[in-house]
Structure formats: structure tokens, C-alpha cells
N, C-alpha and C positions, 0 to 999 in steps of 0.2 A: 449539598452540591451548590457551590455558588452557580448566577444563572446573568446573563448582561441580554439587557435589549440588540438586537438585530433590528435597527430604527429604518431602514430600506422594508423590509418583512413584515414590521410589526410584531412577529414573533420569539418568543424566546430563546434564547441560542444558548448554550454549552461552553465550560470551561473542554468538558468532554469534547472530542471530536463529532461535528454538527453531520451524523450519519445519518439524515433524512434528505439531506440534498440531493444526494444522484438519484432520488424521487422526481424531486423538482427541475431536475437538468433532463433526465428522462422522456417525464410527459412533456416538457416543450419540445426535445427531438421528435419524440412520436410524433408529436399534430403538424410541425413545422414538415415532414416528410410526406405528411397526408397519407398515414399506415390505417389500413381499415380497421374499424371499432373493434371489432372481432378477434383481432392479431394487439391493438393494441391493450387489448385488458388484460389477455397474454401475457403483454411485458411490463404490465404495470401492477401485475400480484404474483408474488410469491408462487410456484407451484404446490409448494411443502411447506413447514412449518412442524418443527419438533421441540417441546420445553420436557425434560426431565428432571427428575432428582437423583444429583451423584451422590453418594453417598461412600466416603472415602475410613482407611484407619487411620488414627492419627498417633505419634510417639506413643502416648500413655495411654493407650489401649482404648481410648474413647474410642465416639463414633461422629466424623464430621461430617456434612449436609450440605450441600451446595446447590445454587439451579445452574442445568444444561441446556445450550439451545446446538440447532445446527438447522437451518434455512434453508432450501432449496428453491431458488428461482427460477430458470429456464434451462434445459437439455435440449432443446431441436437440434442444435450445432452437435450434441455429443456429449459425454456423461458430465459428472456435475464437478466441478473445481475449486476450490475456494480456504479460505484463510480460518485457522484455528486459534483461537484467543483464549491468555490466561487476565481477565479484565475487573476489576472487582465491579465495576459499574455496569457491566455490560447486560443488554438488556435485547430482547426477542426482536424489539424494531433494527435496534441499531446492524443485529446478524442479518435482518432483509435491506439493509442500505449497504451495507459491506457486498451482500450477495448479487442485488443489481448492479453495482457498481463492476465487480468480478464478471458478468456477464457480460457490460459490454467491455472490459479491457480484454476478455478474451478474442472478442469477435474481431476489434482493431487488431489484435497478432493474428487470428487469421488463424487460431489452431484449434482442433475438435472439442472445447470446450463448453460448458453452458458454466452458470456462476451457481458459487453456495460461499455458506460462511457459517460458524459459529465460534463456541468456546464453553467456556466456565467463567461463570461470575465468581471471582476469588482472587485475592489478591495474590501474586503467587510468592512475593518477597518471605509473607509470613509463611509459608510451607518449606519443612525439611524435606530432605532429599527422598527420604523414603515415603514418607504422606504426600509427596507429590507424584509420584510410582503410583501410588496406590489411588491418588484423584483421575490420572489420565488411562490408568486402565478400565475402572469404575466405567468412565464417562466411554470410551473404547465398546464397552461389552453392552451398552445399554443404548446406545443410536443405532436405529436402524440405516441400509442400507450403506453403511462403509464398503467399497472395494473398489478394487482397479477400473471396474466394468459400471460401476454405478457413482460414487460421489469419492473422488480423491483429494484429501488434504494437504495445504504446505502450511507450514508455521507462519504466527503472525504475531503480534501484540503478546507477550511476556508468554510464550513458546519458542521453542529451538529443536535441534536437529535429533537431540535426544528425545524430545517429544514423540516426534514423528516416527522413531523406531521402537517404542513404548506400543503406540496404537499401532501399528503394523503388526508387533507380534501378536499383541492383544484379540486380533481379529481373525489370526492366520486360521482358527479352527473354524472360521464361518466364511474363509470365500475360497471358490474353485480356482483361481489365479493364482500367479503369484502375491503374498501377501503385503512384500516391498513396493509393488507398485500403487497399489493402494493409500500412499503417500508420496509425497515427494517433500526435498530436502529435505533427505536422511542424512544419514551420517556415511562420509567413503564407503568404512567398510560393509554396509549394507546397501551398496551397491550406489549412493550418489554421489553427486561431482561437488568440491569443494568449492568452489565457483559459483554455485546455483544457489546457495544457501545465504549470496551475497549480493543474490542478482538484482533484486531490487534497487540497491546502492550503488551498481554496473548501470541500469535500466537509466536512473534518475541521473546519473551523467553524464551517460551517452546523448540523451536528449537536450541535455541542457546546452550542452557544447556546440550539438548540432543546428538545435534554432538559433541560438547566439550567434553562430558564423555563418549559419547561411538567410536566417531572415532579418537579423538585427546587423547582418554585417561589423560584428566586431570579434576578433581574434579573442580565444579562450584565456590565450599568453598573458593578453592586457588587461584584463577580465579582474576586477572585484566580488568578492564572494561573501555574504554573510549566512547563515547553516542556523534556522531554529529546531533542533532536533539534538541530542549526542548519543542515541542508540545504535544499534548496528548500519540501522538506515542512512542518518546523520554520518557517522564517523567514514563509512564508506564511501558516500559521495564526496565529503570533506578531501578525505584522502587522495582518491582519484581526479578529483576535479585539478589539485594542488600538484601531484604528479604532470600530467597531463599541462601545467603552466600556470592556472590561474592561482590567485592568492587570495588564500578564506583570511579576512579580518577579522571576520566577529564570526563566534558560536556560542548559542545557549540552549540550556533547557528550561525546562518551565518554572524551575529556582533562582535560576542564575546566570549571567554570561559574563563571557572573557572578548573584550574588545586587544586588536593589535596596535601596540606605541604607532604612530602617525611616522616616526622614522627605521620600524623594522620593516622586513620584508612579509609580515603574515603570521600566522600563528602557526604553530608546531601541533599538525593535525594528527600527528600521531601520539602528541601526549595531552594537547586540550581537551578530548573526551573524555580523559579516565578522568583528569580531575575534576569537570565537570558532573562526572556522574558519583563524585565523592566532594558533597560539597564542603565539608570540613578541610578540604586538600587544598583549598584556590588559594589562601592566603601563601600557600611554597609555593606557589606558580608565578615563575618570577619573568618570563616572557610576556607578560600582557594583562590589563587590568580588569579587574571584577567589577561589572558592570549590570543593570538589570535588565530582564529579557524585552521589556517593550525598548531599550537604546537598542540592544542587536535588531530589531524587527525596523526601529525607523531607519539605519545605516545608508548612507547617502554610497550606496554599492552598484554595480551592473547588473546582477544577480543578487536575488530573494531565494534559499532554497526554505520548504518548507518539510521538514523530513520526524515530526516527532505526533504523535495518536492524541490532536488535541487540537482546539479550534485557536487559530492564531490571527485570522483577519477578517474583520467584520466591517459594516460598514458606520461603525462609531470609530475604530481606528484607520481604514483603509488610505481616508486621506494623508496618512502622516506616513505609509512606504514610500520610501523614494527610489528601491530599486526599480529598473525597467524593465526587467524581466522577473517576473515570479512560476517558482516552479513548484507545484503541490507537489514534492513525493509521498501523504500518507492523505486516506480521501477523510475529507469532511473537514481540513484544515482552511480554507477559504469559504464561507458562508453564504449562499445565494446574494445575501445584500453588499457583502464584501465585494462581490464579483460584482456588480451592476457598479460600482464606484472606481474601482482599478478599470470598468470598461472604458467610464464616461471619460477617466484622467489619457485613456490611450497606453494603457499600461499591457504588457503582454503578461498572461496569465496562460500556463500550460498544465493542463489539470491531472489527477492521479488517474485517470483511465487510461491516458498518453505516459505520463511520466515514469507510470511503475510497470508498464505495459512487460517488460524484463522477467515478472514474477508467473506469469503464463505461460510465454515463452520458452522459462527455465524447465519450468514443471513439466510440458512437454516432452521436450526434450528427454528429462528424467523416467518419467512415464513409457514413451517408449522403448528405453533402453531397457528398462526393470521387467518388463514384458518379455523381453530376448527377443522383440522386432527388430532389433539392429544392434551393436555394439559401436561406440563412437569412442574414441580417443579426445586425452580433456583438449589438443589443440582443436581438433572438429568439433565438440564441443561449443567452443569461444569462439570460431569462424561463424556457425550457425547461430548462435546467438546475434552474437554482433549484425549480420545480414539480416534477421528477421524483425532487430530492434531500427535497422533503418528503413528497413521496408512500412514499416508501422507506421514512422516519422515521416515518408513520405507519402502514404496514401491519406493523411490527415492533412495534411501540408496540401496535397492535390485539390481536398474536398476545401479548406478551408479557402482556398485562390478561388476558383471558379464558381463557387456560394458565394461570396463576400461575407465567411461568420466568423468567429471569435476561433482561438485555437479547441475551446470546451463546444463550442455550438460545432465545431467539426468532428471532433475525436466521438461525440455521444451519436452524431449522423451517421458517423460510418459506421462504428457498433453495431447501432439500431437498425439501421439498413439491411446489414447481414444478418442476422436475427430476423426479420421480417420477410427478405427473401429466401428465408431456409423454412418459414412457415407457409409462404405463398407457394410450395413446391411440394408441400404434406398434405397440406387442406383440399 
């Protein structure tokens, strides 16, 4: 695993997504709140903590071997929430920085959640369709506490909606609920909205639009865009952002990017992804130039989005973004020392507890329904969504005005606040 100094930290930082940070963004809300000792070791370990061995069939009859984690950090708010990853690198910490992080983007939306996370370390490109059946029901039959009423998963990192209806059924003989709820973004026809499965990439350009016009005061219309990500996350905000007026010039992945000729209108966010995610394909892409991913990250843009599961600014590059607004939609993509340099330059930086806050929200939503607490139509659906992601934006927006902090010294406050005053009312 290549490894680059974080020269602000001293520490070693990640080509990997740097998922020890919402540690260190954490404990400075905690002590900056002045949360008692008590409440805060609370939210500074882990509840749970599960490593297994899945042990899956493969083609040709072998037997393949994998480790499983799945994290459980804080419940006071309500059962546990969080992201399922197919990661080859992925490892026990990075599921407790994914899982605090999920804890406070819940409490920012404001919905009965607490945070978890896990996965399978496995790459899942090299898994056939039926060895990967057989890894996610493996890993399904062997964590404890899966269900609606205890820890519910949504897909994250090389998972999808088939995933999701894989361990559902997988489980359905070990919980009294419905066994659909017990995940969210599934598939329609087991009961979820197609919409939800995309919310993250709704999430991350609702927000972006919305501090751009109302705290940076410039129209989305006018708006420059460069997208370091071209996975569902990437392609969806690309998309919508583009829709909605603004024009994505540059997009890359961690191979390669495609910059727009200086005299077209932007790049064709509906076909820049695919070839981007075939890099053998860029040379027929005849709208825009193949370029390298650190030219898309310096792009003299309005907007930085940051939307791909890997660490993209630190503070050996920080000085050379020249967007003014940076938007993390996947966590661990901005660095502790990244962020202390985009502060010092006055660069707005809007972090994944705010940015992706859509992915809580959705799940919600979905969770309820799957329960048969209510029945929603997709247009109420996207009403509620949409109202819950501005509400989020504005109660961080509120704390960040009347504190004087950063948009992450706000988003982690308000989190952390709720979380502490839902244990000051237990204790």
C-alpha cells in the first residue's frame, strides 16, 4: 500500500481513504462542547466491535476465506445504521471511523439513528456472481445482531442494492420483523425507492448548490465544477449538478481524468463516467482531453467535489486546490492536515457528515416504510427528502453563524450535541 506524509500531523496518511479522522474531528467537538468525561468516552469508543471469518464457495468447488467486520458505535438516538463494504483493504479501524462518522451524520438529519459500518475485506471485481451470493450470505448468517429493530444496513463501497436484498433474505429466519427492513436500499421490488439507492449523489448536490447560493453568493448556473470520484457517487452529482445549470469541466478517478476543451460547454456527464471507469475507452472520447487526476484536483473551478473512497487532499497538496468551495461527499477524503491548510487559505470545506447527510435520511425513510409505519408515494418520498436535507443544511449553517467555526467544526457540534443530550436524559 503506498503511504505519503500528512506533513501538518506528522502522521502517515492513506492512498486509502484516511478513516481515523472523524476520530480527530470528534474528540475536538467533544472537548470544544465541554461534554462530561463520562458521556464523552461514550462517543469516543466504539460500543461493539465484531471480526469474523466468512468463509464463502467458490466456482470450482474450493473453499474461500475472507475477514468480516461490522462496528457498532452509539444507539442512545436509536438502533444502529450504517454502511456495508465490499473493500479489499478494509480493516476493523477504518469500520469504527466509518461508524462514528455515521453516528454523527445521523444525528445532523435528525433521525432515530445511532452509526455502525462494516464489510468484507475482498476485492469484489474478482468475485463471480454466484461466489459473491455465497460471500454476502456467509457474512449475513454469521454477524450477530442484523435486524430492523437492532443494526440496519445500506450499501456502501463495491455493494449495491442486490447486496442488500441478499442479506435481507439471508437473515429473514432469525428476526421477528420484517426482514426488508432490516436493510435499506434494496431493490423496488422489495419494497425500496429507486431514488434512495442514489441519495447520496441527491445529498451531495443539494448541499453543494445550496451553500454556493446562499453563503458563497454565486448562482449554481455560473458555477464551475471539477468531480474527483466516477462511481455512482461521482456520476450522480456530476449529473445533477449539470442538470440543475452548473458545468462539470474536469472529472477523474484515481487512474485518470478527462478535462473540457476551454471552448466547449463542459463535459457529457452522462458518457464521461463510463469511459472513465474503462480506462482503455478514453482514447474514443472525443469531447475532452485525458488528463491526470492531480490536473483535475488543481482546476482553477468554483466547486471541488470530492466523491470517490480514497484520500485526495492533504496538506502536502492542499495548497495547489484552487476551488473555493470543497465538498467531501465520501469521509476520510480530506485529511486533518488537509483541512487545517484549505482553513488557513479561507477556503470553504463542507465535510461528509453534512455532505452525504442524504444517506440517513434516505434510509429512514426506507426503514419506515418497510416496517408498514406508513406507506409514501416516490413523489412524498422526494418532498421529505428534499425538506429534511435542507433542514440539516440549515441547522449547521445556524450553529456555524452564531459559534464562529468552520462548516466541519459545525456539522461535528451539532451531531455531538444531539448524541450528548440524548445521553444527559438516560444517565
Amino acid at each position: 500500500m503506498t503511504t505519503f506524509n500528512d506533513s501538518t500531523t506528522d502522521e502517515p496518511s492513506r492512498t486509502d481513504p484516511d478513516l481515523d479522522a472523524p476520530w480527530t474531528y470528534a474528540t475536538a467537538a467533544a472537548r470544544r462542547l465541554g461534554v462530561p468525561d463520562d458521556i464523552e468516552q461514550r462517543l469516543l469508543y466504539p460500543t461493539h466491535r465484531q471480526r469474523i471469518t466468512v468463509p464463502f464457495e467458490r466456482d470450482d468447488g474450493s473453499r474461500g476465506v475472507c475477514e468480516g467486520y461490522r462496528v457498532r458505535h452509539d444507539a442512545v438516538r436509536g438502533r444502529y445504521l450504517g454502511p456495508h463494504r465490499y473493500d479489499l483493504s478494509l480493516t476493523g479501524n477504518d469500520c469504527a471511523g466509518l461508524a462514528a462518522a455515521t453516528t454523527v451524520s445521523a444525528a445532523i438529519a435528525d433521525v432515530p439513528f445511532g452509526g455502525a459500518a462494516g464489510g468484507i475485506a475482498v476485492d469484489p471485481t474478482t468475485l463471480s456472481r454466484d461466489e459473491r451470493v455465497s460471500l454476502t450470505r456467509s457474512y449475513a448468517s454469521r454477524i450477530n445482531g442484523l435486524g430492523p429493530e437492532d443494526d440496519v444496513l445500506f450499501p456502501g463501497v463495491g455493494t449495491d442494492e442486490r447486496t442488500m436484498a441478499q442479506i435481507a433474505d439471508a437473515v429473514s429466519d432469525r428476526v421477528d420483523r420484517p426482514q426488508n427492513a432490516a436493510v435499506a436500499g434494496k431493490p423496488p421490488a422489495l419494497g425500496g425507492h429507486r431514488e434512495i439507492t442514489r441519495a447520496a449523489g441527491h445529498s451531495v448536490a443539494h448541499v453543494t448548490q445550496d451553500v454556493l447560493e446562499t453563503d458563497l453568493d454565486r448562482p449554481l448556473s455560473d458555477a464551475t465544477v471539477a468531480i474527483y470520484g466516477t462511481g455512482q457517487l461521482g456520476a450522480t452529482t456530476a449529473r445533477l449538478l449539470e442538470f440543475w445549470g452548473a458545468t462539470v469541466i474536469a472529472m477523474c478517478n484515481d487512474q485518470a481524468g478527462l478535462a473540457a476543451p476551454e471552448s466547449e460547454n463542459g463535459l457529457d456527464t452522462d458518457l464521461a463516467p463510463s469511459y472513465l471507469e474503462r480506462p482503455g475507452a478514453l482514447s474514443a472520447y472525443d469531447d475532452g482531453t485525458t488528463t491526470g487526476t492531480e490536473n483535475v484536483l488543481e482546476q482553477d473551478v468554483d466547486v471541488l467535489i470530492l466523491a470517490a473512497p480514497a484520500t485526495a487532499v492533504t496538506a502536502e497538496n492542499a495548497d495547489e486546490i484552487q476551488a473555493d468551495l470543497v465538498v467531501e461527499g465520501a469521509t476520510g477524503s480530506v485529511t486533518p492536515g488537509g483541512q487545517s491548510v484549505l482553513a488557513e487559505r479561507d477556503s470553504t470545506v463542507v465535510p461528509d457528515v453534512l455532505a452525504a447527510v442524504g444517506r440517513p435520511i434516505a434510509a429512514h425513510l426506507e426503514w419506515v416504510e418497510s416496517l408498514g409505519r406508513d406507506q409514501m408515494s416516490d413523489a412524498r418520498v422526494t418532498n421529505e427528502f428534499g425538506y429534511a436535507l435542507t433542514d440539516a443544511v440549515d441547522d449547521v449553517r445556524d450553529r456555524r453563524e452564531r459559534c464562529s467555526l468552520s462548516w466541519r467544526e459545525a456539522a461535528y457540534s451539532v451531531g455531538l450535541s444531539r448524541v450528548a443530550a440524548a445521553y444527559e436524559v438516560v444517565r
